[in-house]
Jmol script that loads the backbone (N, CA, C; Angstrom):
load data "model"
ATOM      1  N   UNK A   1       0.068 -16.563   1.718  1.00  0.00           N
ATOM      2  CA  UNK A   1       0.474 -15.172   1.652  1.00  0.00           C
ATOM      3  C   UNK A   1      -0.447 -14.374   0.736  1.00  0.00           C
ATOM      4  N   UNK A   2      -1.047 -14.963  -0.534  1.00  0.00           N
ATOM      5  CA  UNK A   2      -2.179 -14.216  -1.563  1.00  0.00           C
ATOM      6  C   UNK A   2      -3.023 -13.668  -0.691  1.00  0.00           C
ATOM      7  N   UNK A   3      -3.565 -15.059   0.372  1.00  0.00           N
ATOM      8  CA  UNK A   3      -4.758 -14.940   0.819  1.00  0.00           C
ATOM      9  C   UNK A   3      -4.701 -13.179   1.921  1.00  0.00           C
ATOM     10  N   UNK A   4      -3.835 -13.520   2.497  1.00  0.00           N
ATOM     11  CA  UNK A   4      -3.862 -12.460   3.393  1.00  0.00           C
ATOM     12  C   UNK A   4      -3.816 -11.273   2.820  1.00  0.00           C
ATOM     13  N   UNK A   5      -2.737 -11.759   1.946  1.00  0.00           N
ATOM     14  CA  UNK A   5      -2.765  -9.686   0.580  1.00  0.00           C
ATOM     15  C   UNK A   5      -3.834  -9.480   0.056  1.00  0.00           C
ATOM     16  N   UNK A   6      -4.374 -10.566  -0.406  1.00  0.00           N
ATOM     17  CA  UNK A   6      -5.831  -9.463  -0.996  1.00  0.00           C
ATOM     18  C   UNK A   6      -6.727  -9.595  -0.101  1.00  0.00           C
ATOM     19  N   UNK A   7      -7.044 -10.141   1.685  1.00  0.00           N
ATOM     20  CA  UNK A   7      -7.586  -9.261   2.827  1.00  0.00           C
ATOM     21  C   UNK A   7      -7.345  -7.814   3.083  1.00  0.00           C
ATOM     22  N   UNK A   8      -6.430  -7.638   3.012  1.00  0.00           N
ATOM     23  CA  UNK A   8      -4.500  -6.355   3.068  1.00  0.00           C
ATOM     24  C   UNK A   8      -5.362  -5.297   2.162  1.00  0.00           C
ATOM     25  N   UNK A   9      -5.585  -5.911   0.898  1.00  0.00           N
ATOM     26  CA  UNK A   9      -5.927  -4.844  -0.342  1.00  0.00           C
ATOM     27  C   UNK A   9      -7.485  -4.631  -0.514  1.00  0.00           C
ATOM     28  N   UNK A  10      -8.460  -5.723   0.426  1.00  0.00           N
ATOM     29  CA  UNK A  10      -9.696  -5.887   0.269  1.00  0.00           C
ATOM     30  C   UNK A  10      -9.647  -5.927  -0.794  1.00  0.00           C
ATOM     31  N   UNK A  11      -9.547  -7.013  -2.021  1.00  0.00           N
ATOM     32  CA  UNK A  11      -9.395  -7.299  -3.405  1.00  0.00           C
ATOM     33  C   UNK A  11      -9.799  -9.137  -3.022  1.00  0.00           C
ATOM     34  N   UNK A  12     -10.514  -9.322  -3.762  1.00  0.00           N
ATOM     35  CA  UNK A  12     -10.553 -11.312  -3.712  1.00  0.00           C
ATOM     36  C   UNK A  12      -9.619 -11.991  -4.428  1.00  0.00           C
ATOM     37  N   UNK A  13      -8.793 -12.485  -3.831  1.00  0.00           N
ATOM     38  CA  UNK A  13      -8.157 -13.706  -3.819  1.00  0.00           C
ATOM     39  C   UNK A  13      -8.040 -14.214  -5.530  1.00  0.00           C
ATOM     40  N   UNK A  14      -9.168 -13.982  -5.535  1.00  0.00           N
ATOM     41  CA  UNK A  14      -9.770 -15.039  -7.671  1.00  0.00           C
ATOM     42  C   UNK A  14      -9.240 -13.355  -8.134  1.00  0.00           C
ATOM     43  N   UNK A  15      -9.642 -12.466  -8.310  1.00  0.00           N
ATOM     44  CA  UNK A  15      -9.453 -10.772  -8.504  1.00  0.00           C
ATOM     45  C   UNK A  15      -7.612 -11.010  -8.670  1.00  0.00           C
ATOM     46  N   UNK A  16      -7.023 -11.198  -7.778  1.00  0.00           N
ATOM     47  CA  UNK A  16      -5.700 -11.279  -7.777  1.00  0.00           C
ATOM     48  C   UNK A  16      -4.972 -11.907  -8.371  1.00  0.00           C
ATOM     49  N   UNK A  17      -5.430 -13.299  -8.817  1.00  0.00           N
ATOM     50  CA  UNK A  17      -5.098 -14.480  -9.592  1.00  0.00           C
ATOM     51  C   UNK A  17      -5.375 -14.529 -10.941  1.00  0.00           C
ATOM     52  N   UNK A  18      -6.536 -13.529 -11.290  1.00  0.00           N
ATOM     53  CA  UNK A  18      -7.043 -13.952 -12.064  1.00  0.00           C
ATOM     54  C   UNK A  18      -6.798 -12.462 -13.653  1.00  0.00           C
ATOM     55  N   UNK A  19      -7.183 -12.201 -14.393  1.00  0.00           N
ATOM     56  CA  UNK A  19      -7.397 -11.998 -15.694  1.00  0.00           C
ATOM     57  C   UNK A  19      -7.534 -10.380 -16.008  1.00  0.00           C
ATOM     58  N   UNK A  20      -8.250 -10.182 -14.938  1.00  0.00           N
ATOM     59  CA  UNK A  20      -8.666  -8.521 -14.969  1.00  0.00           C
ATOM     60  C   UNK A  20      -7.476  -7.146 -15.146  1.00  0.00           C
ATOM     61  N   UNK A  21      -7.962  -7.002 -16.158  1.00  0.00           N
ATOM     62  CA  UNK A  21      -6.572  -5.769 -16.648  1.00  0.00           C
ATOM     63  C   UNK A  21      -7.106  -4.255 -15.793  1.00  0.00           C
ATOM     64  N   UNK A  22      -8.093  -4.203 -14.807  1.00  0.00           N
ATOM     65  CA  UNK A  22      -8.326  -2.942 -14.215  1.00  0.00           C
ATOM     66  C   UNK A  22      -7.463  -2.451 -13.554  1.00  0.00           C
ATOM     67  N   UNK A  23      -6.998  -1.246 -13.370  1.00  0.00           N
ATOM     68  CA  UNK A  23      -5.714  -0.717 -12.682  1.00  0.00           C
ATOM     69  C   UNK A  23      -5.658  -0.872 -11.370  1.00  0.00           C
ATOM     70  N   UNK A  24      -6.844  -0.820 -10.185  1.00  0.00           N
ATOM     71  CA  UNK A  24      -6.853  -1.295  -9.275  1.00  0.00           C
ATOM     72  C   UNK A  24      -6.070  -2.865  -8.934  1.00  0.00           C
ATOM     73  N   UNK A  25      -7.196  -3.254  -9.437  1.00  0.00           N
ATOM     74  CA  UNK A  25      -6.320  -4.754  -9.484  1.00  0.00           C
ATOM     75  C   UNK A  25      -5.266  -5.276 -10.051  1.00  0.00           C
ATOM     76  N   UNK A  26      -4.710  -4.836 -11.255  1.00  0.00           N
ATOM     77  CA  UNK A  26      -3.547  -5.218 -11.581  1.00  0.00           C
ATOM     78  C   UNK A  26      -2.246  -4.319 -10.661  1.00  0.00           C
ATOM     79  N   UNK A  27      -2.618  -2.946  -9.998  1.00  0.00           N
ATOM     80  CA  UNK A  27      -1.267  -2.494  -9.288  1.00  0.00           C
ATOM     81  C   UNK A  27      -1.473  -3.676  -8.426  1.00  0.00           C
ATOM     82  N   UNK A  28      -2.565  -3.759  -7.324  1.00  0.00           N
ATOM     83  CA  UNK A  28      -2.285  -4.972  -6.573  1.00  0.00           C
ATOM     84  C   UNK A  28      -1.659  -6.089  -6.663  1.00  0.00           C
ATOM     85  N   UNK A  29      -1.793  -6.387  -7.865  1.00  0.00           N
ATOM     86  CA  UNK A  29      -1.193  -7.858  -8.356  1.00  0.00           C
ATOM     87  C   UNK A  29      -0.106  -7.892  -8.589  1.00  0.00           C
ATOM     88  N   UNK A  30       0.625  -6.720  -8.895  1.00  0.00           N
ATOM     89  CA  UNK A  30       2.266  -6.261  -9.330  1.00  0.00           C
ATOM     90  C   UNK A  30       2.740  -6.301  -8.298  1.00  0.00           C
ATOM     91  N   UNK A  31       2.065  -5.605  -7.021  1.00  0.00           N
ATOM     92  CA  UNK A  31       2.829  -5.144  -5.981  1.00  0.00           C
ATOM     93  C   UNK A  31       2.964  -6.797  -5.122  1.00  0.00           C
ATOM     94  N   UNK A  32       1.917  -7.690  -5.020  1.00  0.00           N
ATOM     95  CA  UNK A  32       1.883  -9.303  -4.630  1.00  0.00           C
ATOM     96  C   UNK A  32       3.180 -10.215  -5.433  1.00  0.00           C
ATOM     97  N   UNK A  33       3.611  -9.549  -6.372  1.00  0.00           N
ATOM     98  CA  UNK A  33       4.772 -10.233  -7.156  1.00  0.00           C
ATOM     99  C   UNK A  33       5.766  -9.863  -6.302  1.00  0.00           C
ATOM    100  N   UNK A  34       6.079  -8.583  -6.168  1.00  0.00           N
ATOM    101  CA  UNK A  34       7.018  -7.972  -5.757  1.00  0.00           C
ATOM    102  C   UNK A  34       7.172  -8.028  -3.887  1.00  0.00           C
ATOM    103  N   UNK A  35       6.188  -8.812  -3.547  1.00  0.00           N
ATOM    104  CA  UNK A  35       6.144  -9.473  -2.002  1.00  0.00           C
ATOM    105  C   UNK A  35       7.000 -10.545  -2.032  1.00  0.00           C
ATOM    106  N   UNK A  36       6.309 -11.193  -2.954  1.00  0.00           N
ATOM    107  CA  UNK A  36       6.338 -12.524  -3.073  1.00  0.00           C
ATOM    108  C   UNK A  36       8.152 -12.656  -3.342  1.00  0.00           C
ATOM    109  N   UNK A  37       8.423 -12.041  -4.648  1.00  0.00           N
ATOM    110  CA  UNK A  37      10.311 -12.404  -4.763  1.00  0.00           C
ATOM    111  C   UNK A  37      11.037 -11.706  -3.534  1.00  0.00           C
ATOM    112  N   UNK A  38      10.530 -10.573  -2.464  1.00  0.00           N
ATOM    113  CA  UNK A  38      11.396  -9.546  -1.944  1.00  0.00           C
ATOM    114  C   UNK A  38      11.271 -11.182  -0.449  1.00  0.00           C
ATOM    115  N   UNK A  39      10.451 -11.993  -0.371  1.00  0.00           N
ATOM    116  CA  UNK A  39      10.117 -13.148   0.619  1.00  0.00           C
ATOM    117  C   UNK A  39      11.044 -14.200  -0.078  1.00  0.00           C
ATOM    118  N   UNK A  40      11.726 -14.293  -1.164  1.00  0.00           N
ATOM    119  CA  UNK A  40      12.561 -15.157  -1.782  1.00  0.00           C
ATOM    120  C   UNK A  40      12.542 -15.890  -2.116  1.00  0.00           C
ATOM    121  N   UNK A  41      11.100 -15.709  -3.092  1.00  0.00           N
ATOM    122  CA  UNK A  41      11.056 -16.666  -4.661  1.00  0.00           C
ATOM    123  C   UNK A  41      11.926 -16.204  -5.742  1.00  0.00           C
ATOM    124  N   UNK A  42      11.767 -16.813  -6.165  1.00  0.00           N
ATOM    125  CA  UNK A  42      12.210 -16.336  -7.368  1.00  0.00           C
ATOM    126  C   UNK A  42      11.367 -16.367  -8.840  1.00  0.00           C
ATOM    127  N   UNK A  43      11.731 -15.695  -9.622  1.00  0.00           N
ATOM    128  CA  UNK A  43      10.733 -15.318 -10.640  1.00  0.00           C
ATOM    129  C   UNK A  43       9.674 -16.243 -11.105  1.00  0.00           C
ATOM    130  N   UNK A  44      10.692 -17.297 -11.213  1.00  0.00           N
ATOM    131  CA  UNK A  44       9.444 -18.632 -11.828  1.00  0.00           C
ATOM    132  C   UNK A  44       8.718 -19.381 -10.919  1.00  0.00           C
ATOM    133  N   UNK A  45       9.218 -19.192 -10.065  1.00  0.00           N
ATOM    134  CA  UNK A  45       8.072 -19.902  -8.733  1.00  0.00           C
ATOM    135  C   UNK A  45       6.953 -18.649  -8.615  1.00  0.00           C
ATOM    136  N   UNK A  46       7.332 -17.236  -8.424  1.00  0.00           N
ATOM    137  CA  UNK A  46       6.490 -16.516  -8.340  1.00  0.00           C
ATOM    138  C   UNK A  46       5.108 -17.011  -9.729  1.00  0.00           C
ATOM    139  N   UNK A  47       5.636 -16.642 -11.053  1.00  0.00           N
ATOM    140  CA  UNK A  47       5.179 -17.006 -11.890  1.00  0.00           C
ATOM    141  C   UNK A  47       4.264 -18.221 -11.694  1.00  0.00           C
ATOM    142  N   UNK A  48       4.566 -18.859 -11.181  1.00  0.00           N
ATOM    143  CA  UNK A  48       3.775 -20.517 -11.503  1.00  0.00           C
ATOM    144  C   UNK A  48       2.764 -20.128 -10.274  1.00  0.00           C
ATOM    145  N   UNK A  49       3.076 -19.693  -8.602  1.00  0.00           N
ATOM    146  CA  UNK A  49       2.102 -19.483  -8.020  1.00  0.00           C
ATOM    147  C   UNK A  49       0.900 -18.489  -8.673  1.00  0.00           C
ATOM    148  N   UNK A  50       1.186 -17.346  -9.394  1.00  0.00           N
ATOM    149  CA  UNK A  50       0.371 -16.363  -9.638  1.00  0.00           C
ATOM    150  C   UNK A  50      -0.549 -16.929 -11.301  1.00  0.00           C
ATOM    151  N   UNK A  51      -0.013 -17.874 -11.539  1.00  0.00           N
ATOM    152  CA  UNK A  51      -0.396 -18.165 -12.783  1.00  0.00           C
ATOM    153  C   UNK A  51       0.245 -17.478 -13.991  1.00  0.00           C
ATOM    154  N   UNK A  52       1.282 -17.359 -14.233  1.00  0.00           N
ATOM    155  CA  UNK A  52       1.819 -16.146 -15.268  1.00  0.00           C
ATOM    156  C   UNK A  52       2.938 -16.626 -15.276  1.00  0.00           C
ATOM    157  N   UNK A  53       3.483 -16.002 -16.571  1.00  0.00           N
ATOM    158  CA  UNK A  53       5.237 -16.385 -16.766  1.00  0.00           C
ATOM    159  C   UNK A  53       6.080 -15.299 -16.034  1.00  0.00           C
ATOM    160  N   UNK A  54       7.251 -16.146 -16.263  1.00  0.00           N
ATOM    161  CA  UNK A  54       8.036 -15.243 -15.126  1.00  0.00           C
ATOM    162  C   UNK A  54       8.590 -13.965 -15.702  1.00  0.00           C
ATOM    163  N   UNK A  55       8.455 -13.633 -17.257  1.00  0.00           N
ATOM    164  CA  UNK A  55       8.369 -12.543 -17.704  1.00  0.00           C
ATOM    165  C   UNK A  55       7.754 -11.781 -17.123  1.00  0.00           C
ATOM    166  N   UNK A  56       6.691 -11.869 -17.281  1.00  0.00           N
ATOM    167  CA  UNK A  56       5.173 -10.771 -16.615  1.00  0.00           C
ATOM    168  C   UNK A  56       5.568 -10.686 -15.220  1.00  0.00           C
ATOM    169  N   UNK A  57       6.277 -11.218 -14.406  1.00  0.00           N
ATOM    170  CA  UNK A  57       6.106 -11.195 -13.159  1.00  0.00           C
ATOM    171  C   UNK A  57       7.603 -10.134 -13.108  1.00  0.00           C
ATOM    172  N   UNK A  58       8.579 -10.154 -14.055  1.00  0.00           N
ATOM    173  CA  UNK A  58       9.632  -9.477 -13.973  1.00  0.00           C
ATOM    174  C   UNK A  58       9.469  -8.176 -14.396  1.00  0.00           C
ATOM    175  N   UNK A  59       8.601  -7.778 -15.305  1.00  0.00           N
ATOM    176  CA  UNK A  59       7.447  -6.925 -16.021  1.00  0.00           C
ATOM    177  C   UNK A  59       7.032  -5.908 -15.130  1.00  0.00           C
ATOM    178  N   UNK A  60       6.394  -6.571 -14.126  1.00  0.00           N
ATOM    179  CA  UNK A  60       5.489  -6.162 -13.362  1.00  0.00           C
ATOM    180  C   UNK A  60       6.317  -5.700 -11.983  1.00  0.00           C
ATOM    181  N   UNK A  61       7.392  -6.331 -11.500  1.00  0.00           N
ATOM    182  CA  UNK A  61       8.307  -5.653 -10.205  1.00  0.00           C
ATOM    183  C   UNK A  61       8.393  -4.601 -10.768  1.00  0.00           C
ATOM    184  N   UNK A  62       9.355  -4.658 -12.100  1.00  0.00           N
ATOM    185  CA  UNK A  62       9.957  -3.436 -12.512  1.00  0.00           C
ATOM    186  C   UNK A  62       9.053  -2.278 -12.645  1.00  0.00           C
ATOM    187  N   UNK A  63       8.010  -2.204 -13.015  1.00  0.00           N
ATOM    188  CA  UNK A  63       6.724  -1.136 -12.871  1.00  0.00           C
ATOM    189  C   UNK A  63       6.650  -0.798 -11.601  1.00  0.00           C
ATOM    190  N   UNK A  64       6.575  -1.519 -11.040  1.00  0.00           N
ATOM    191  CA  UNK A  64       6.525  -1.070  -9.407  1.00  0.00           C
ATOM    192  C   UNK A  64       7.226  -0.477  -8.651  1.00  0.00           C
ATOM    193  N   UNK A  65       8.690  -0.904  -9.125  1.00  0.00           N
ATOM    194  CA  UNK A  65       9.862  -0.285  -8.228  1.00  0.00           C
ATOM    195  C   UNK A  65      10.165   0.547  -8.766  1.00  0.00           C
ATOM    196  N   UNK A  66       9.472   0.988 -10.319  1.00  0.00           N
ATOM    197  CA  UNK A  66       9.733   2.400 -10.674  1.00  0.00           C
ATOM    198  C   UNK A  66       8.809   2.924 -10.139  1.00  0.00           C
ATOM    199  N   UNK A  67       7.655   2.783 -10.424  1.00  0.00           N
ATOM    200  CA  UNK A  67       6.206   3.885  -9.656  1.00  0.00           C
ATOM    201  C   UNK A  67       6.393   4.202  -8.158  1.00  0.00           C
ATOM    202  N   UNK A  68       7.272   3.398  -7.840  1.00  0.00           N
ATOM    203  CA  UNK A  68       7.660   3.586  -6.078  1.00  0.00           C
ATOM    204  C   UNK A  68       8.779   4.616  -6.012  1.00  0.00           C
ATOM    205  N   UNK A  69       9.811   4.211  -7.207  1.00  0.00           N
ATOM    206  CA  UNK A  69      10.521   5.703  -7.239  1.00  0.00           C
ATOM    207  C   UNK A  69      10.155   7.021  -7.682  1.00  0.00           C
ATOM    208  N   UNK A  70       9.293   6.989  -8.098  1.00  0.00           N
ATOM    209  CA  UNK A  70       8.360   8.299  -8.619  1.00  0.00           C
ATOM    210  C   UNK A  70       7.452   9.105  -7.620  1.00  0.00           C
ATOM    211  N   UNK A  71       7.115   7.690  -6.356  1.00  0.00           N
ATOM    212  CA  UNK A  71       6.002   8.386  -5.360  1.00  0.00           C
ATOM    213  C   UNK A  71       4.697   8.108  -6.255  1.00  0.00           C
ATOM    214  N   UNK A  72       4.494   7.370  -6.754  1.00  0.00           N
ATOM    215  CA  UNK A  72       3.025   7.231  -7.092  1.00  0.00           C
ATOM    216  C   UNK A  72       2.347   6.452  -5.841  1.00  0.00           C
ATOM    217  N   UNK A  73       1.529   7.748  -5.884  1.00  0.00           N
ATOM    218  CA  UNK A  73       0.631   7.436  -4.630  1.00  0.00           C
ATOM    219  C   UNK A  73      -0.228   6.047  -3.915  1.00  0.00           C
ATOM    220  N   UNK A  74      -0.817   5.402  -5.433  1.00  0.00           N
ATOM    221  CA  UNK A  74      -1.586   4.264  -5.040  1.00  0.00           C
ATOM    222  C   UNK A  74      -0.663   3.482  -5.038  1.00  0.00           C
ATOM    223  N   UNK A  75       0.401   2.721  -5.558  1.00  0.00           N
ATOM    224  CA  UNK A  75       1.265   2.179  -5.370  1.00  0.00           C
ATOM    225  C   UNK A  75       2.056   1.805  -4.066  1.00  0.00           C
ATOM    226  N   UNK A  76       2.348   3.572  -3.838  1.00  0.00           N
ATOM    227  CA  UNK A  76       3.082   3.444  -2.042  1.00  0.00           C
ATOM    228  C   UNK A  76       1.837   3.017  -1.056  1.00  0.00           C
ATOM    229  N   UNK A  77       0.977   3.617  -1.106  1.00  0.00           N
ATOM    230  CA  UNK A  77      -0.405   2.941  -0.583  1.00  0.00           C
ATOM    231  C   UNK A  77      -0.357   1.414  -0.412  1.00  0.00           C
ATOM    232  N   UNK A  78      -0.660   0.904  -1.589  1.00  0.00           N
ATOM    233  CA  UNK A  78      -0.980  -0.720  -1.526  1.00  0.00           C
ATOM    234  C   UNK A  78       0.422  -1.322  -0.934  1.00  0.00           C
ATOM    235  N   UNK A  79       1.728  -0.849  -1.159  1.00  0.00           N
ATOM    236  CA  UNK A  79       2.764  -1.564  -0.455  1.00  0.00           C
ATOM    237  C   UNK A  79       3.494  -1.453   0.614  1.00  0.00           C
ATOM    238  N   UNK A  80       2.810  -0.407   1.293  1.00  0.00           N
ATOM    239  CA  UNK A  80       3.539   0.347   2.376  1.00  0.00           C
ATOM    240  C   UNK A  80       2.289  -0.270   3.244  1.00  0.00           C
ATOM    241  N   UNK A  81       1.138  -0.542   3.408  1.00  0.00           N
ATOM    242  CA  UNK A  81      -0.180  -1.099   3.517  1.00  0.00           C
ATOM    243  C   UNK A  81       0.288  -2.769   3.332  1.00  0.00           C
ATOM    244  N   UNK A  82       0.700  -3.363   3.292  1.00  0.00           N
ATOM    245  CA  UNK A  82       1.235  -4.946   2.922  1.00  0.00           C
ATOM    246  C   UNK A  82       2.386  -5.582   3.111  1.00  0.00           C
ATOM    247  N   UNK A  83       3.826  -4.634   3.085  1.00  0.00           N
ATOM    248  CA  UNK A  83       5.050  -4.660   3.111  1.00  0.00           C
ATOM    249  C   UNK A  83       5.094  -5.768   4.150  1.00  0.00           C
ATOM    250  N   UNK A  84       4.554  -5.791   5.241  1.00  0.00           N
ATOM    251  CA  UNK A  84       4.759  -6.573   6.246  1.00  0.00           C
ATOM    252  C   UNK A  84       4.082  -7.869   6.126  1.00  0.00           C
ATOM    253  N   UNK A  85       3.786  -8.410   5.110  1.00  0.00           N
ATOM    254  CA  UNK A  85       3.489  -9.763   4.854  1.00  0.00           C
ATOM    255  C   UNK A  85       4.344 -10.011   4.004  1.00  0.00           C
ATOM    256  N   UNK A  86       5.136 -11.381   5.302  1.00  0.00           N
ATOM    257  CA  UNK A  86       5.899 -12.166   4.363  1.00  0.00           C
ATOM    258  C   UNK A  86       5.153 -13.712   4.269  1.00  0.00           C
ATOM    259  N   UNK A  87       5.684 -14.210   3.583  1.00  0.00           N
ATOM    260  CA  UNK A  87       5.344 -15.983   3.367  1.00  0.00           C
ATOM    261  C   UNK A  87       5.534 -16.439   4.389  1.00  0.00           C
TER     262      UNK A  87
END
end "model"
wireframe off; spacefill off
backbone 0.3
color backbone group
């Protein structure tokens, strides 16, 4: 499912997984969390696939599903653009 989201986001795979605090890539990576539990992981499996604790991964929905209630643009972009990949 990574693999195909960051085809989805044209973002690499390592980019998604990996370290980079750039806003591009980290909304991507928030919004891949928030695939990933809405497909029915749950936090710590998400966590362990993405490399991260399941804090950060709970962290990171919640940013999202607020910026989605706000209408932030790149946000609805990258997930409205992906929504349809499930696991």
């Amino acid at each position: 499912m990574i693999t195909e989201f960051a085809k989805a986001v044209r973002i690499p795979r390592q980019a998604i997984l990996g370290k980079s605090r750039k806003r591009e890539i980290s909304d991507a990576r928030e919004v891949c969390y928030l695939l990933l539990h809405e497909s029915g992981l749950c936090y710590y499996t998400v966590g362990r696939i993405c490399g991260r604790t399941h804090a950060t991964v709970i962290s990171g929905i919640k940013r999202v599903k607020q910026l989605l209630e706000c209408g932030d643009k790149e946000i609805t972009r990258i997930y409205e653009q992906t929504k349809h990949i499930k696991r």
